[in-house]
N, C-alpha and C positions, 0 to 999 in steps of 0.2 A: 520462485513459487509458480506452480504453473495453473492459477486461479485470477481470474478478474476478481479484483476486490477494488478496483475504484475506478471512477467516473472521474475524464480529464475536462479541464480547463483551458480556457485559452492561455493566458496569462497571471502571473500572479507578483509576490513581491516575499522577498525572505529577509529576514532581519539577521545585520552581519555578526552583531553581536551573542544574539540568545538563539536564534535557528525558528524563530516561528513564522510561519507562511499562512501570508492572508492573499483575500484576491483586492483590498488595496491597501497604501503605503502608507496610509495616513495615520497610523496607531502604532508604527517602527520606527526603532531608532535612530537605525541605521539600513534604511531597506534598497535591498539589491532586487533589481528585476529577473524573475525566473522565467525560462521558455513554457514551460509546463507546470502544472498544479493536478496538485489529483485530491478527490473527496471517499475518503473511505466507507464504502458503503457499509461497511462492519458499524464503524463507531463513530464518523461523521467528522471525523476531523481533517481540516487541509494539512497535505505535506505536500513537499514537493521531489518526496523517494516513489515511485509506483509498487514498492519491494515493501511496503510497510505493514508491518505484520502489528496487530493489536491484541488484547485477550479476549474480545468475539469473534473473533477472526481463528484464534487458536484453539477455542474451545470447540470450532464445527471442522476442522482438518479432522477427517477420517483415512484417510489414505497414504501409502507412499507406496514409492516407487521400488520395487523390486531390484531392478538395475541401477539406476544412480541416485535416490533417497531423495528427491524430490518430493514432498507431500501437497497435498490438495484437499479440498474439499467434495470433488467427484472423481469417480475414478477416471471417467472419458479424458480426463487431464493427462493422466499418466499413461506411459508404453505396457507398464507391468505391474502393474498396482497389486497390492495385499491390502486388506482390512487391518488399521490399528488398532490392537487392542487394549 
């Protein structure tokens, strides 16, 4: 996706068991230290994918790519962008 939708962290911690990422370890199961974290500025949740796509996030994509089907939220994103209709 070729849109910022989240704001990194330094550190965080992912649980080996269930996959949820917090920024600390103290409420996992089993928590594994991650290099990165990100905060979805859509819908506010930590993960630790930068590719995570939400349903606020998918309800403001207007855009794709004309050449490779890349969509976005502005078109400055894209090489060849078309309005979705």
């Amino acid at each position: 996706m070729a849109v910022k939708t989240t704001k990194t962290e330094a550190k965080g911690y992912k649980c080996k068991t269930c996959g949820l990422v917090t920024k600390e370890k103290g409420h996992l199961c089993s928590p594994q230290e991650v290099k990165k974290i990100y905060t979805c500025e859509y819908c506010g949740v930590t993960v630790s994918n930068p590719r995570h796509v939400c349903k606020p996030k998918v309800a403001e994509l207007s855009y794709v790519c004309d050449n490779c089907g890349r969509i976005a939220v502005d078109q400055k994103h894209l090489c060849n962008p078309k309005k979705i209709k």
